[in-house]
LOBADREN-913274 format. One line per field, with one value per residue (C-alpha): x, y, z; residue in three letters. Coordinates in nm, 3 decimals, always signed. Layout:
<atoms>
x <- c(X; ...)
y <- c(Y; ...)
z <- c(Z; ...)
torgu <- c(ALA; ...)
</atoms>
This chain:
<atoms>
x <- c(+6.326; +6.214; +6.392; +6.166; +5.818; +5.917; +5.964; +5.632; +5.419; +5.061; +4.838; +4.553; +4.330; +4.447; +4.484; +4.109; +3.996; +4.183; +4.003; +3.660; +3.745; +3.855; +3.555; +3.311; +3.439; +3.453; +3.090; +2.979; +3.168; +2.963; +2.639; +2.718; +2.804; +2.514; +2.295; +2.456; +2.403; +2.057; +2.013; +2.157; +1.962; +1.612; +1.405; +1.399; +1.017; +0.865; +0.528; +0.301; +0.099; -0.258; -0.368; -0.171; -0.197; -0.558; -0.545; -0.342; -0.590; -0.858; -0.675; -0.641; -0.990; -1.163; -0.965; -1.034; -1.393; -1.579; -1.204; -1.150; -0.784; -0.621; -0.323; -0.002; -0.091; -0.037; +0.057; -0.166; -0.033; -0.101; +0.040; -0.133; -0.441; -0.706; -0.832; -1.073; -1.307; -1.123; -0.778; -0.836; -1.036; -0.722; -0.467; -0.629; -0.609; -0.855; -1.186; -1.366; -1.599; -1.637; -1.977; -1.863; -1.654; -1.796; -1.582; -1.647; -1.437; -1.504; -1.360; -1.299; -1.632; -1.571; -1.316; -1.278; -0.991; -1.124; -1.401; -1.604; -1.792; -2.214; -2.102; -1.860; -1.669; -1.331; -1.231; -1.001; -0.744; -0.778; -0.515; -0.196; +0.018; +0.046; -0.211; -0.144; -0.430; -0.532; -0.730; -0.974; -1.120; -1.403; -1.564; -1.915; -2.218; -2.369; -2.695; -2.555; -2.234; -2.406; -2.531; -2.175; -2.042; -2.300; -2.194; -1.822; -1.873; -1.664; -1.420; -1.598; -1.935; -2.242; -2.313; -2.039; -2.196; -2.531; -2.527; -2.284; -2.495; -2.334; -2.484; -2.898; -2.678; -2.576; -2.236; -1.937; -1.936; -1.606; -1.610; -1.318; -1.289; -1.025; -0.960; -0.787; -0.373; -0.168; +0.065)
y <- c(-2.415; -2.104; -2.358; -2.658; -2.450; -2.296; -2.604; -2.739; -2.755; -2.734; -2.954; -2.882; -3.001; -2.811; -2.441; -2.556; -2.553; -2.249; -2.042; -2.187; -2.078; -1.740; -1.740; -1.803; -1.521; -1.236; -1.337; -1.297; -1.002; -0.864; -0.930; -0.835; -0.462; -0.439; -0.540; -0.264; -0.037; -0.106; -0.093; +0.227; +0.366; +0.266; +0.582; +0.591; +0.557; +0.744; +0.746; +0.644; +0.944; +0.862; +0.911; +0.748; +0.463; +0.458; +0.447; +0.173; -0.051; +0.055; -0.068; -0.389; -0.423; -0.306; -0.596; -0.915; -0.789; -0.838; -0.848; -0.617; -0.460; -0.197; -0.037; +0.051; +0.336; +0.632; +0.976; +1.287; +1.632; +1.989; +1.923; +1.555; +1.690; +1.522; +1.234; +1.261; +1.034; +1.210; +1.168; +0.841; +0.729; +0.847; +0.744; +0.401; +0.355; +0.070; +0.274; +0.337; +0.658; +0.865; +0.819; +0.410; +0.601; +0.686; +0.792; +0.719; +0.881; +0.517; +0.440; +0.785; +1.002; +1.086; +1.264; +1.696; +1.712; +1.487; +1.670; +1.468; +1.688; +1.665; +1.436; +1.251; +1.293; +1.476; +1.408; +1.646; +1.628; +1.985; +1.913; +2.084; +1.783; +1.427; +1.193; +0.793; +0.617; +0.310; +0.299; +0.017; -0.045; -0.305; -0.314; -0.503; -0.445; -0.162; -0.272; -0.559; -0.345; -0.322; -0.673; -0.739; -0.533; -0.688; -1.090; -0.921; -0.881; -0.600; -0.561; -0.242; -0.106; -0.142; +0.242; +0.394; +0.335; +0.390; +0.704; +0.597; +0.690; +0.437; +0.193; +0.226; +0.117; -0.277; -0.160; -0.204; +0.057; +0.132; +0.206; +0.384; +0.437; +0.550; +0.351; +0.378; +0.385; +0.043; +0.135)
z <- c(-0.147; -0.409; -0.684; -0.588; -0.582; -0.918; -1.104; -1.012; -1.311; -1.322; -1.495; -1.711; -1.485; -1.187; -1.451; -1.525; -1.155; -1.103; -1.389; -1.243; -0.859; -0.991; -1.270; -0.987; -0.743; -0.951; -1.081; -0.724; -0.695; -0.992; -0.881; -0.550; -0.666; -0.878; -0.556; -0.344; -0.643; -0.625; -0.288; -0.262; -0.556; -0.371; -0.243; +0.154; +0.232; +0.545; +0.723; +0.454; +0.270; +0.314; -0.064; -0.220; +0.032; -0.002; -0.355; -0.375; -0.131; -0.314; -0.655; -0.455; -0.327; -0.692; -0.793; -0.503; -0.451; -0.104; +0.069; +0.320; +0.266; +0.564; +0.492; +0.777; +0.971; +0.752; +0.904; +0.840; +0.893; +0.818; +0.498; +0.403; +0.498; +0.238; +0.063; -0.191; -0.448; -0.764; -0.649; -0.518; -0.889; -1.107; -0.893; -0.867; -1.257; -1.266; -1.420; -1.125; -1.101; -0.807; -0.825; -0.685; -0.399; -0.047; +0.217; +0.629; +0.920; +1.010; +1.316; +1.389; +1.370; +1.702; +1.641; +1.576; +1.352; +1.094; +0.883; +0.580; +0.329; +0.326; -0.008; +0.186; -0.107; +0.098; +0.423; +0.548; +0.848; +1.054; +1.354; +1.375; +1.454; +1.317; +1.373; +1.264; +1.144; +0.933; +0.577; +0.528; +0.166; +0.061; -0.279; -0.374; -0.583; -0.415; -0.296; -0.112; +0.044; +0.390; +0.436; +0.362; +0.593; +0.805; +0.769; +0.834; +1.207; +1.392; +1.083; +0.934; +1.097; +0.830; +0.946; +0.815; +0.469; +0.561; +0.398; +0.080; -0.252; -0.411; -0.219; -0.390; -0.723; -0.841; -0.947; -0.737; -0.463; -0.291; +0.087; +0.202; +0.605; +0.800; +1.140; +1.419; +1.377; +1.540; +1.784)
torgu <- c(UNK; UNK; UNK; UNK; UNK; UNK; UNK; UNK; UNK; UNK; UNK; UNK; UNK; UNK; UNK; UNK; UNK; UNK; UNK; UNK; UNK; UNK; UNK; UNK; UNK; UNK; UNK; UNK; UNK; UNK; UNK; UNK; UNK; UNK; UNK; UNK; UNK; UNK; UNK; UNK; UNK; UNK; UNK; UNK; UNK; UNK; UNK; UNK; UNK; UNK; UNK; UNK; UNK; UNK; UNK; UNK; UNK; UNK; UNK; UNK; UNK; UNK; UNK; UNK; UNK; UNK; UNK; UNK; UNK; UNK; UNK; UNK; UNK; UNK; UNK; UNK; UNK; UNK; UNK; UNK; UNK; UNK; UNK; UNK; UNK; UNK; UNK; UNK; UNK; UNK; UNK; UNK; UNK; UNK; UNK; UNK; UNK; UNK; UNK; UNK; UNK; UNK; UNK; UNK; UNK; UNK; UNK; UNK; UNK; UNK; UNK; UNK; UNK; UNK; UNK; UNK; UNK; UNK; UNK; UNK; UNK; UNK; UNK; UNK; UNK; UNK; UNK; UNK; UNK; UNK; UNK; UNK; UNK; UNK; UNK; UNK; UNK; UNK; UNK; UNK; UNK; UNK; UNK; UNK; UNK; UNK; UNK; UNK; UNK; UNK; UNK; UNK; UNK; UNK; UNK; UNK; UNK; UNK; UNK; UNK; UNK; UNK; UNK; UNK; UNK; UNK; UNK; UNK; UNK; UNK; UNK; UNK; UNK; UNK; UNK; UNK; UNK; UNK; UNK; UNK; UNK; UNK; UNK)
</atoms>
């Protein structure tokens, strides 16, 4: 029986769909390997920091004016304890002043261990454990933010920029509010 399967010849044809089969496979092999590679090269992300998560909604709502744009619940702690206009301006990176910032506690003024500056320029996290909460962002021209804010219902109170510099100017001002954290 070894005699007869040894003096079977293979065609051109069949050597041809051989090479493809085995061509094929280790192609898939390849680019399966360089997916696990890159997989395992990824950086494992935690609770979301809160400035650069703010930054990067308010990147997203300097650039889709008049939409409203929340991030996850991000985690404050004793040691991500702050957001403020300047950080938020450079880390942005789309040429807004801090000047076109205003902060809000938002949905948590109530709240102790959550302190805004007179400038409501820094809002700082006081508590001694974690505390989740949301970021909301909306851009528009300044003098028009709170009738905005307005015509949006119950997404974003038009009193937590009642106080917003920004908002007696036609540029874009950028209200930044924290909210309360999805469970």
């Amino acid at each position: 029986m070894a005699e007869k399967l040894s003096e079977k010849k293979i065609t051109p044809l069949e050597a041809l769909k051989l090479l493809t089969v085995f061509c094929v496979f280790f192609i898939l092999f390849f680019l399966v390997l360089v997916d696990i590679a890159n997989i395992s090269s990824m950086p494992c992300y935690g609770p979301l920091r809160p400035p650069s998560a703010a930054s990067d909604q308010l990147k997203e709502a300097w650039n889709h004016t008049a939409t409203l744009k929340t991030t996850l619940n991000v985690t404050f702690s004793p040691q991500q304890n702050n957001i403020n206009v300047l950080s938020l301006a450079e880390a942005s990176r789309v040429g807004i002043a801090t000047e076109q910032i205003c902060l809000s506690k938002g949905d948590l003024a109530e709240t102790s261990f959550f302190q805004i500056n007179e400038a409501r320029t820094s809002i700082n996290y006081t508590g001694s454990g974690n505390k989740d909460a949301r970021i909301s962002v909306l851009c528009y021209a300044g003098d028009r933010l709170v009738s905005v804010l307005t015509e949006m219902g119950t997404q974003m109170n038009p009193e937590w920029a009642s106080d917003c510099p920004c908002i007696e100017s036609t540029e874009t001002c950028c209200l930044v509010a924290l909210r309360f954290g999805m469970r």
